[in-house]
C-alpha positions in Angstrom: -113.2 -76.2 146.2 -111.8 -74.3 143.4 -110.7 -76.0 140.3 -106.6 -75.1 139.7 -103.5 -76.8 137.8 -100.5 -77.9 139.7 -97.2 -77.0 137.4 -97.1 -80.9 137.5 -100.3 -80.7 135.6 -100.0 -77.4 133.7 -100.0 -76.9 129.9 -97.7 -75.6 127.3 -98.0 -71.3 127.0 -97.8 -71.5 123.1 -101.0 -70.4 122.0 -103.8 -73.8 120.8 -101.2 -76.4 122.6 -102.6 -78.0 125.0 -99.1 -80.3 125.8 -97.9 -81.0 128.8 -94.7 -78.8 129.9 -91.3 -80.8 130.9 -90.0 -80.2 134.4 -90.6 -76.4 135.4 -90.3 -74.8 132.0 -93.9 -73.3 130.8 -93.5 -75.4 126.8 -93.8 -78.6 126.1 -90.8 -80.0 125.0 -91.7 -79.4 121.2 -92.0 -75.6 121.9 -89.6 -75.8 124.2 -86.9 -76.7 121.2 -88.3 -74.3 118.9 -88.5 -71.5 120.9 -85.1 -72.0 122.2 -83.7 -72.0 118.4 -85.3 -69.1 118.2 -83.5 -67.3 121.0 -80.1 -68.5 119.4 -81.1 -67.3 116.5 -81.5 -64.1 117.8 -78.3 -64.1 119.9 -76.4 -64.9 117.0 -78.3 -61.9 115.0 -77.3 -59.4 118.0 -73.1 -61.2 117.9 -73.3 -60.2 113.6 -74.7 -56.9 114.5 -72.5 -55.8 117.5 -69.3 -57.2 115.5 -70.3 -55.9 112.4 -67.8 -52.9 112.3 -65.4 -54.0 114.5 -65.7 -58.1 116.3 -63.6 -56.6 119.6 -67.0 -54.9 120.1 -68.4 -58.5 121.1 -66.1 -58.5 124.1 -67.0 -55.2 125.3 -71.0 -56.4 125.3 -70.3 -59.2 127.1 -67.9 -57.5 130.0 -70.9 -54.8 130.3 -73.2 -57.8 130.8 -71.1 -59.2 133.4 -71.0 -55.6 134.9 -74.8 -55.6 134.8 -75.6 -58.9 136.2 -75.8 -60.9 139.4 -72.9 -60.1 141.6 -72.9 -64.0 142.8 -73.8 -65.3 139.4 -72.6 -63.2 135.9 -74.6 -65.2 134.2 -78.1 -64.3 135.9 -78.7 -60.0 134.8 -82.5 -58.1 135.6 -84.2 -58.1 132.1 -83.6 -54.0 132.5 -80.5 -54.3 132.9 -80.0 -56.9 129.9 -82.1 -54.0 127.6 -80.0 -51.5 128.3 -76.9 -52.9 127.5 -78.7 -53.7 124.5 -79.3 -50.2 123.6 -76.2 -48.9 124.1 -75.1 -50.9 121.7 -78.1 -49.8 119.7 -80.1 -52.9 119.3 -84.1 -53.2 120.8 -86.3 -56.3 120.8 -89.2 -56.8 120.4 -92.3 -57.0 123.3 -92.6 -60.8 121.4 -89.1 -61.0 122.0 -88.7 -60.0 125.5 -90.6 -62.0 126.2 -90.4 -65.0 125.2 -86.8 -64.4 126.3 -88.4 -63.9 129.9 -90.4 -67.5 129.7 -87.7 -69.4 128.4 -84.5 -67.7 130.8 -86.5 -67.1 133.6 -84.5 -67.8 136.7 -87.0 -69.6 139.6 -84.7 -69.6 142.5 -83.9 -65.8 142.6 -87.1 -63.6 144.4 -86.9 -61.0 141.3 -89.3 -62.4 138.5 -87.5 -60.1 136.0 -84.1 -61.6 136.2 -82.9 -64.0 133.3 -80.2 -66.1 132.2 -77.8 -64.9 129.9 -75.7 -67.9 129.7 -76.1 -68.7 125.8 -75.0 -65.0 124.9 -71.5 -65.9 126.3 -71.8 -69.0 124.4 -72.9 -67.8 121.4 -69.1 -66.9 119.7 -67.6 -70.7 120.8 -71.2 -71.4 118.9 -69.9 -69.9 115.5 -66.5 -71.2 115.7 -67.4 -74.6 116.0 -70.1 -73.9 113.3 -66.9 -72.9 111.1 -65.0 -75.6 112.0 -67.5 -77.8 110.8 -68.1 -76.2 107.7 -64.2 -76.8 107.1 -64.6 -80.5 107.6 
């Protein structure tokens, strides 16, 4: 009989880390938490970029995500379909980017491996308020 890992017994995807993962992600938590800064990160690159010249721009994004995605769920969007919003707002990512976007939003219960969570993009503005409101304090 074969040798194989159950998820309960897989390892972390970062390269060298040999950590278990938590629950069904594919990081150990400690990846987990940096990779996910990462993503915000980059969310909140692509909000200062698509509200650069004008912010009502940031609203247009997100209703052409919404448009995109999951008819049951506006949240859940095919990575194609997330890209090419992106590009008609002229942004790209990066193969890295993609994805580790793809491991980290990856959406178990729906049969298409390509679909995603796009949750923390509509997030991301009531992220930089609060961040200003802080600031303020």
């Amino acid at each position: 009989m074969p040798f194989s890992l159950s998820h309960k017994d897989a390892t972390c995807e970062q390269e060298s880390c040999w950590a278990p993962t938590t629950g069904s992600q594919l990081f150990c938590l400690s990846h987990l938490k940096q990779n996910q800064a990462k993503i915000l990160k980059l969310y909140r690159n692509i909000h200062t970029r698509i509200t650069k010249t004008d912010p009502a721009d940031w609203g247009k994004f997100v209703k052409l995500l919404k448009k995109h995605a999951n008819k049951d769920d506006n949240c859940l969007i095919k990575i194609k379909d997330f890209l090419s919003v992106l590009a008609k707002f002229r942004l790209k990512l990066s193969d890295r980017q993609r994805q580790l976007i793809q491991k980290l939003y990856r959406v178990l219960y729906i049969a298409d491996p390509g679909t995603i969570s796009v949750q923390q993009i509509y997030d991301v503005e009531k992220q930089l308020e609060k961040n200003d409101i802080y600031a303020k304090i």
